[in-house]
C-alpha positions in Angstrom: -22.5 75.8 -6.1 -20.0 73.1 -5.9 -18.6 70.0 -8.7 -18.6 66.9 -7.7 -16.4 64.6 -10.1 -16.2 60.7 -9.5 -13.3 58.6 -11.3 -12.9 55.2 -12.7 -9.8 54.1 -12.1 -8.9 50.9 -13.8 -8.1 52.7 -17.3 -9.3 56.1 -16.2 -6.7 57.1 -13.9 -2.8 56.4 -14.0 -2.6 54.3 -11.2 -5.3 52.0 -12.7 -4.8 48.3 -14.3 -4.9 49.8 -17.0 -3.5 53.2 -16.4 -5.1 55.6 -17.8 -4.5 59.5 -19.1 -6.3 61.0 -15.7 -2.9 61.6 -13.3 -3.1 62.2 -9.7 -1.8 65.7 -10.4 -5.3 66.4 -12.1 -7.2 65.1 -9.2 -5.3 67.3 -7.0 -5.6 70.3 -9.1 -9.6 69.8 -8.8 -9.3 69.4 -5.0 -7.7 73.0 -5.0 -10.6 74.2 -6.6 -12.7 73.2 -4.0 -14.2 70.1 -6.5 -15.8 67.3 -4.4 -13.5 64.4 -5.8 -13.8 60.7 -5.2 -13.9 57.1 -6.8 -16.5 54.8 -8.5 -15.4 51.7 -9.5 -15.6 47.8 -9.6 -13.2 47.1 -7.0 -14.1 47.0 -3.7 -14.8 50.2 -1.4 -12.0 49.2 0.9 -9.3 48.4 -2.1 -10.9 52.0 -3.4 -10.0 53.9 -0.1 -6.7 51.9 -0.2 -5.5 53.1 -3.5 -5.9 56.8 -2.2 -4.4 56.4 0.8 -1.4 54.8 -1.0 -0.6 57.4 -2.8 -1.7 60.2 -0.3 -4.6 61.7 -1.9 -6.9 63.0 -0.1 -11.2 61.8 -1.3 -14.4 62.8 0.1 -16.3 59.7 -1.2 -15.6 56.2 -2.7 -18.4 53.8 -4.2 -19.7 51.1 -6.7 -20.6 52.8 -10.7 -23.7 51.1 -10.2 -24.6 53.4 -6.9 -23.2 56.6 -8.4 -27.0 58.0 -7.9 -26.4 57.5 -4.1 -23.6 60.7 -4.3 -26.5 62.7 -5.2 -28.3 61.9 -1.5 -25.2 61.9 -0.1 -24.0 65.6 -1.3 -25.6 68.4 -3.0 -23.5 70.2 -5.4 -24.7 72.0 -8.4 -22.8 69.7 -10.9 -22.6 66.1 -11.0 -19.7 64.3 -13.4 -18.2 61.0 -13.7 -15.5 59.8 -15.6 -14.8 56.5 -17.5 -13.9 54.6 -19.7 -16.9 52.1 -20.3 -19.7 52.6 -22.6 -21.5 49.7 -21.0 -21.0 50.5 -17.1 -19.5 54.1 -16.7 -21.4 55.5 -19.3 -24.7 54.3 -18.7 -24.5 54.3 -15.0 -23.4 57.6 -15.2 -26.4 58.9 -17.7 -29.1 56.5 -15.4 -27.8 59.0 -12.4 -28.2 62.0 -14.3 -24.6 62.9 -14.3 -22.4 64.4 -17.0 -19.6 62.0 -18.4 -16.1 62.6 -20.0 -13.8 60.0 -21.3 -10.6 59.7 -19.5 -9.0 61.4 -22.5 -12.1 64.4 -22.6 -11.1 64.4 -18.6 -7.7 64.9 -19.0 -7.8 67.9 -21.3 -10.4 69.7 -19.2 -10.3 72.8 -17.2 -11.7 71.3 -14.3 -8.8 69.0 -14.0 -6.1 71.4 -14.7 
């Protein structure tokens, strides 16, 4: 079955405020191997779509952290990460939706990614 993997971005990825050590190169790599990719984050969905479009990437879902349970209605995969760089929101949210978590730095050193 399919991954699904759902990135911070503000110190996560490298286009972030904070950047971070997740490049848009990884998230393109895990595209190619047919990963389910996307963005959770505090900013808002529209500014989340925006920031892929920028930069040409293509995503298949963006969302709030505290909603990452709703990807799992929304696709079914066999895997379920998120990654982030907050104990207290990306962490948690991501353990309360029963999805497997990586620091950006775990993230960035990954197969999955590269």
């Amino acid at each position: 079955m399919a991954i699904l993997i759902s990135f911070d971005i503000d110190g996560t990825m490298e286009i972030g405020d904070p950047p971070g050590p997740v490049t848009l190169k990884m998230v393109k790599a895990a595209r190619a191997k047919g990963i389910i990719t996307g963005s959770c984050s505090d900013r808002p969905m529209s500014a989340q779509r925006a920031i892929w479009e920028e930069y040409g990437i293509e995503y298949d879902f963006v969302c709030y952290k505290h909603l990452l349970s709703d990807l799992k209605n929304q696709f079914e995969v066999g895997e379920y990460f998120h990654v982030g760089d907050r104990d207290d929101l990306d962490r948690k949210y991501a353990i309360r939706a029963g999805f497997g978590f990586f620091w950006p730095a775990e993230a960035a050193e990954n197969p999955l990614l590269l």
